[in-house]
C-alpha positions as CSV (number, residue, x, y, z in Angstrom):
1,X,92.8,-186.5,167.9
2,X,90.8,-184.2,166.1
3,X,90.0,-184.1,161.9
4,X,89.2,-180.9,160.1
5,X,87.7,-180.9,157.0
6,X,88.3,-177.7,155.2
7,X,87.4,-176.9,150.8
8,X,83.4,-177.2,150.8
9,X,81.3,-174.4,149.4
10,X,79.2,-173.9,146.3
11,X,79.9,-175.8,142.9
12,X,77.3,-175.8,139.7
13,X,76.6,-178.7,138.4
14,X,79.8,-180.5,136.4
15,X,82.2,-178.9,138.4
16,X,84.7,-180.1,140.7
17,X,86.2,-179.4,144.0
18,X,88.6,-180.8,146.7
19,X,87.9,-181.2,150.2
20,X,90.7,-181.4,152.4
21,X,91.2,-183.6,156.3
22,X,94.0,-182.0,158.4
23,X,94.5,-184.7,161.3
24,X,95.6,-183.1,164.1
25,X,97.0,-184.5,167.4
26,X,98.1,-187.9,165.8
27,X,99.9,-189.4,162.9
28,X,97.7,-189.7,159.4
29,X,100.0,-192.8,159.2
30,X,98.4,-194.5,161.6
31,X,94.9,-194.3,160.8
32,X,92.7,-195.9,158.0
33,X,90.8,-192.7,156.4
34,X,87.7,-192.1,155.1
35,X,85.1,-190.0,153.7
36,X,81.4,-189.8,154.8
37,X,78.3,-188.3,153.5
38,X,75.4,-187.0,154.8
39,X,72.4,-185.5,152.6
40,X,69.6,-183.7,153.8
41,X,67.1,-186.3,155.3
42,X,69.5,-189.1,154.5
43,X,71.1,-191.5,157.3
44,X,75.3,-190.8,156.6
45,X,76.6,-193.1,154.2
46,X,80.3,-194.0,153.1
47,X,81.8,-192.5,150.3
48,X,85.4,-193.6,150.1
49,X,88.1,-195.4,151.6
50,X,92.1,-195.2,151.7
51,X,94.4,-197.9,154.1
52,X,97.8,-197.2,155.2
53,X,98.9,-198.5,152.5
54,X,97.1,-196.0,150.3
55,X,94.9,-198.9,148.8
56,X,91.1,-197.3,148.1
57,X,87.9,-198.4,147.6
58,X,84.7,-196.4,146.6
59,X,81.0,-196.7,147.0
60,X,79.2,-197.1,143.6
61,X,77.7,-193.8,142.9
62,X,80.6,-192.5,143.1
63,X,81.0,-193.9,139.6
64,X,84.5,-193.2,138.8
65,X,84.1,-189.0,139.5
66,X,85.9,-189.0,143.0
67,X,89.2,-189.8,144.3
68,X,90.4,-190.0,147.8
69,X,94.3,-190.0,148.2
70,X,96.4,-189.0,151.2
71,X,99.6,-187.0,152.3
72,X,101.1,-188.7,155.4
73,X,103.9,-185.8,155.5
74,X,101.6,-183.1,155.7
75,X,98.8,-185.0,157.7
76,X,95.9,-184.8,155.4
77,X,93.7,-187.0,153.2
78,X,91.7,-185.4,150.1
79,X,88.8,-186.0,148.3
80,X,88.9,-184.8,145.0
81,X,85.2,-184.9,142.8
82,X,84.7,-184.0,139.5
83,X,81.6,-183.9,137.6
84,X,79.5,-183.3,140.6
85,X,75.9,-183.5,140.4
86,X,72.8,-181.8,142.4
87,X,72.8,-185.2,144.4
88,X,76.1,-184.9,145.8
89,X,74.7,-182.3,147.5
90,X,75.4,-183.1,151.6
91,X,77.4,-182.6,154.4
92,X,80.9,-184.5,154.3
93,X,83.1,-185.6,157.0
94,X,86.2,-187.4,157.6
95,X,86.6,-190.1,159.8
96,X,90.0,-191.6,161.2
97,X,90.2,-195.1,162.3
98,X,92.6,-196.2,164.3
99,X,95.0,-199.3,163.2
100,X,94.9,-201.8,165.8
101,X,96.7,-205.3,166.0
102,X,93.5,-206.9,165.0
103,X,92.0,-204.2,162.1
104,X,90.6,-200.9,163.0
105,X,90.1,-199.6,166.1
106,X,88.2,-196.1,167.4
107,X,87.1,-193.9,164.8
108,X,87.5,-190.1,165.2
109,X,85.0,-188.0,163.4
110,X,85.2,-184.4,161.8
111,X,82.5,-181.8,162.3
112,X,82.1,-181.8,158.2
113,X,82.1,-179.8,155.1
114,X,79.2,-178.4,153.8
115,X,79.1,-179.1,149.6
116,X,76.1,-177.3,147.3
117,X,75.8,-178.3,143.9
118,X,73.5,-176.1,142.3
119,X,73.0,-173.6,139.7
């Protein structure tokens, strides 16, 4: 089970982009999804959520500017971020945790997306 995070690169500030998590080796429909952040000299820290049953949640400084959604047909979960900011600045990755009987199980990790805000 393997995500790939695809869709980072360089946005100036205000700007939006959409980073993409291909699952592969598994079903999406399986897993709970989420998105991760890491900025430079920061510990990684959670950015946003989606179940199953496509219900999300978001940390606060995401302030309303990012939504996370997911395709179960096509395998992939997106984060979509508008009005991004020099702090958004970090590396991203996708994780995929595995629905047990009990709550979530292993979590699968991408390698991560590189996103610059800058102008």
């Amino acid at each position: 089970v393997q995500p790939v995070e695809s869709g980072g690169g360089l946005v100036q500030p205000g700007g939006s982009l959409t980073l993409s998590c291909a699952l592969s080796g598994s079903a999406l429909s399986l897993y709970v999804m989420y998105w991760y952040r890491q900025a430079p000299g920061k510990k990684r820290e959670q950015v946003a959520r989606v179940t199953r049953g496509d219900i999300t949640t978001y940390e606060e400084f995401v302030e309303g500017r990012f939504t996370i959604s997911r395709d179960n047909a096509k395998n992939t979960v997106y984060l979509q971020m508008n009005s991004l900011k020099p702090e958004n600045t970090a590396i991203y990755f996708c994780k995929a945790n595995r629905i047990t009987g009990v709550g979530e199980g292993f979590g699968y990790w991408g390698q991560g997306a590189q996103v610059a805000v800058s102008s």
